[in-house]
C-alpha positions, 0 to 999 in steps of 0.5 A: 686674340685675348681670351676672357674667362669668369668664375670662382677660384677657390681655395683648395685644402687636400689631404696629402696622397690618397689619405682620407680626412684627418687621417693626416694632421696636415692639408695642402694648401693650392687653388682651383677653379674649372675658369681659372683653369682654363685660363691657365692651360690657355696661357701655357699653350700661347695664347692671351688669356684673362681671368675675371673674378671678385677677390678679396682683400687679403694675403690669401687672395693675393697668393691666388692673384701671384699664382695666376700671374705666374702661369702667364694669366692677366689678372688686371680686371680682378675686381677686389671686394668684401667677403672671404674666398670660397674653399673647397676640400678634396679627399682623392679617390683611390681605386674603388674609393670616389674622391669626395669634395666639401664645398665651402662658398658661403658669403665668399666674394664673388657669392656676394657680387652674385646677391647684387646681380640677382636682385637687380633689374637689367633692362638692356646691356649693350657694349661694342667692345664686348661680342658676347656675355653670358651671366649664369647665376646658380640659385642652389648653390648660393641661396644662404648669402642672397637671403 
């Protein structure tokens, strides 16, 4: 059985160990996303998993495809587009202190697949070779980009 997930990967900057922003001249560079994650615990458990998402067309982009493959994802439906990848920032949390997170996605790929999305009508979809589909389009995250 092959698992599918879809959703946003990002970039994902952190101040290294528990710094707070710009206390360090440097930030790590990874990528995240819960779906991407997903996929990936999946495929290190065994089993067959696939990941859906808008990238674009750049060198960072492509990182994020090698990173997927490298952890056993299949990458093969990812779809390539206009726009850039979302970031996020991450400061973590130590003790007392919260982590604190600084979400970036405007105008990214996938935001603007959204737009197309919401200012469609769907009258009917049918598929035999999809079981279910669930579409979620979120209109507080994204409103600057479908304007």
């Amino acid at each position: 059985m092959k698992v599918f997930t879809f959703g946003e990967i990002m970039l994902r900057l952190n101040a290294p160990g528990h710094e707070r922003f710009f206390q360090s001249p440097m930030l790590e560079a990874t990528f995240g996303g819960g779906e991407a994650n997903v996929a990936v615990s999946l495929a290190n458990y065994g089993m067959d998993a696939e990941f859906l998402t808008v990238l674009p067309q750049n060198d960072i982009a492509n990182a994020c495809i090698r990173e997927l493959r490298y952890f056993g994802v299949d990458t093969k439906k990812i779809v390539r587009g206009d726009g850039r990848m979302g970031i996020y920032y991450l400061e973590a949390g130590a003790n007392q202190l919260p982590s604190k997170v600084v979400y970036d996605r405007a105008y990214s790929s996938i935001a603007l697949v959204f737009c197309v999305i919401k200012h469609q009508r769907v009258k009917k979809v049918r598929s035999r070779s999809i079981s279910f589909c669930f579409v979620w389009v979120d209109d507080s995250v994204r409103p600057a980009e479908c304007s």
